[in-house]
C-alpha positions, 0 to 999 in steps of 0.5 A: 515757502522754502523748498526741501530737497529729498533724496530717494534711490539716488534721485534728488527731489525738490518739493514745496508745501502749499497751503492749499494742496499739500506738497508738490513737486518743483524743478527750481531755477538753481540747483546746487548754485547752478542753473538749471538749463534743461528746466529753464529751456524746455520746461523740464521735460522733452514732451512738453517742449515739443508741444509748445515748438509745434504750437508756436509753429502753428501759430506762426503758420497762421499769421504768415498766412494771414498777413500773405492773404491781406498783401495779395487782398491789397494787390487785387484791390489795387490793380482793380480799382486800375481796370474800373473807369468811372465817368 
């Protein structure tokens, strides 16, 4: 499918045709030769980046904690098996 470009009020549109739901709008890689960073960076919009920043530290959040819980799991094992003499 190509990409049709429209201009309305001075603001360039990219939209393409599906063929399941009609036309849509798109924020293409290039424009005009050039990449488009915003749309590559932050998914073309600052609200979108900022859910996913904060899922991706939510994520990173939990397996931090979860890989501190498994060392300190591991040390208490450890020094335990230390303390218990078995005859």
């Amino acid at each position: 499918m190509e990409i049709k470009e429209i201009n309305i009020e001075g603001e360039r549109l990219f939209v393409k045709k599906s063929k399941i739901f009609g036309w849509a709008f798109v924020k293409p890689i290039k424009i005009d030769g050039k990449y488009n960073w915003k749309n590559i960076l932050i998914g073309g919009s600052w609200i979108k980046f900022g859910i996913m920043l904060f899922v991706l530290l939510i994520i990173y959040g939990l397996a931090n904690e979860y890989s501190v819980a498994v060392n300190l799991a591991s040390e208490c094992l450890e020094k335990s098996s230390q303390l218990i003499i078995i005859p």
